[in-house]
C-alpha positions, 0 to 999 in steps of 0.5 A: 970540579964540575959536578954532574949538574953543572956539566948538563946545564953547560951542554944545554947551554952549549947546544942552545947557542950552536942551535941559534946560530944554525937558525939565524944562518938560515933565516939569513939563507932565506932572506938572501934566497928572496933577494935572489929571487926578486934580482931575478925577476928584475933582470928577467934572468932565468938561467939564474932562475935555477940556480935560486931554485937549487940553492933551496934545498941548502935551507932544507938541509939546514932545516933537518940539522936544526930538528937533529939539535932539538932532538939533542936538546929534547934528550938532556931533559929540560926544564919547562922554560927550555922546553920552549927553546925546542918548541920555538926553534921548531916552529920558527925553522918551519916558517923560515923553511917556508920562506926559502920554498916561497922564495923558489917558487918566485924564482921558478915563475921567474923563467916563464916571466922572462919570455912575455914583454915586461909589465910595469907591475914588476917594480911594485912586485920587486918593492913587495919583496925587499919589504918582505925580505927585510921584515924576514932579517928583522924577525931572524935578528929578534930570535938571535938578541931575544928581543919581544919589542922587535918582535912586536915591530915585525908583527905589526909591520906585517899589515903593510905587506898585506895592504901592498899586496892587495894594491898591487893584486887590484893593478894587476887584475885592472890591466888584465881587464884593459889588456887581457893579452897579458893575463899570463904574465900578469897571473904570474905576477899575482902568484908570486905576489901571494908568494911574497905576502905569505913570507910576509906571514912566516916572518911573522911567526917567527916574530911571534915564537919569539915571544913565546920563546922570551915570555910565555906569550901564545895566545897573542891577540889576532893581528891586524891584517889588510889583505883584502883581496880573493884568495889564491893558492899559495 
C-alpha cells in the first residue's frame, strides 16, 4: 500500500517529467521558429513571413501551461532541491519565450527586406542564425539530460555569437558608408542581427539555469563576451 508520502513524492515526480517535456517541446518550438525565420529572410518569402510570425503565439501559449505546472508543483510543498526545479523551469520558459519573440521579430523584418535588392550580407546573417539556433538545441537538450558539462559548452560557445555579430555589425555599417543607398536594408540586416545575438544570450540562460537547477550554482563568474559593437535596442 502506498502511503501518503510516497504518494506526494510520485505526483511530484510526475509532474516534474511532464513539466520537462513541455519545456523541452518548446525550446525545440523555438529553435524551429528561428530556422523558419532565417529560411525566410534567404528566400525573401514574406507571405511565409506571417505565418512565422503567427506561430509564435504557440510558444507563448506553451509558456502559460508551463507557469500553471510550476503552480502545481509550487502547491505540493517542496523541499529545497525542488524548489529549484520551479525556479529554473521558470526562468528558462522565459528565456525560451524570448527566443521565439526574437525570432518573430527576424521574420517580421523579413517582408520589408524582401522589397529592397539583396545584400550579401545575408548569408553571414543567415550563418549567425543556425549558429544560434543550434546553441538554443543544445541548451534545450543540457535541461532535459541535467547535464552541467553541456551547460558550461552552451556558455562559453556564446562569446562566438558575440564576435560574429560584431564582424557582421562592422560589414554592415562599412557598406552603408560605401553605398548609403542601402542603409534601409542594411539596418534591417543589423536589427535582426541584434535579434540573433540576444538568442544567443537566452540560450545561455538557460544554459545557466541548468546549473543552477543540477548544482546550486548562481553566482557564476561573468562570461566572457566579444560583442563589441554600439549598442542597439533589442
Amino acid at each position: 500500500m502506498t502511503t501518503p508520502h510516497e504518494h506526494i513524492v510520485t505526483g511530484f515526480d510526475d509532474e516534474q517529467r511532464r513539466l520537462t517535456a513541455e519545456i523541452v517541446r518548446m525550446g525545440e518550438m523555438a529553435a524551429a521558429q528561428l530556422e523558419a525565420a532565417l529560411d525566410v529572410v534567404a528566400r525573401r518569402d514574406d507571405r511565409t513571413a506571417a505565418r512565422v510570425v503567427a506561430n509564435d503565439d504557440a510558444i507563448d501559449a506553451l509558456e502559460q501551461e508551463v507557469s500553471q505546472d510550476v503552480v502545481r508543483l509550487a502547491l505540493r510543498g517542496p523541499l529545497a532541491r525542488d524548489l529549484r526545479v520551479i525556479l529554473a523551469a521558470l526562468r528558462i520558459a522565459a528565456a525560451i519565450e524570448r527566443i521565439g519573440d526574437y525570432a518573430a521579430n527576424i521574420a517580421k523584418r523579413s517582408a520589408a527586406l524582401a522589397l529592397a535588392p539583396p545584400l550579401p550580407q545575408v548569408e553571414a546573417l543567415c550563418a549567425l542564425g543556425t549558429e544560434a539556433a543550434a546553441l538554443t538545441r543544445h541548451a534545450i537538450a543540457a535541461y532535459r539530460d541535467a547535464d552541467t558539462g553541456a551547460a558550461r559548452r552552451v556558455r562559453e560557445a556564446d562569446a562566438r555569437i558575440d564576435a560574429a555579430y560584431s564582424t557582421l555589425y562592422r560589414e554592415l555599417v562599412e557598406a552603408i558608408e560605401h553605398e548609403p543607398r542601402i542603409a534601409t536594408s542594411a539596418t534591417h540586416l543589423m536589427f535582426m542581427a541584434k535579434n540573433i545575438e540576444r538568442i544567443g544570450d537566452h540560450a545561455t540562460s538557460v544554459a545557466e539555469n541548468v546549473m543552477y537547477l543540477v548544482s546550486g550554482e548562481d553566482d557564476l563568474p561573468p562570461r566572457e563576451k566579444r560583442d563589441d559593437s554600439p549598442s542597439l535596442a533589442p
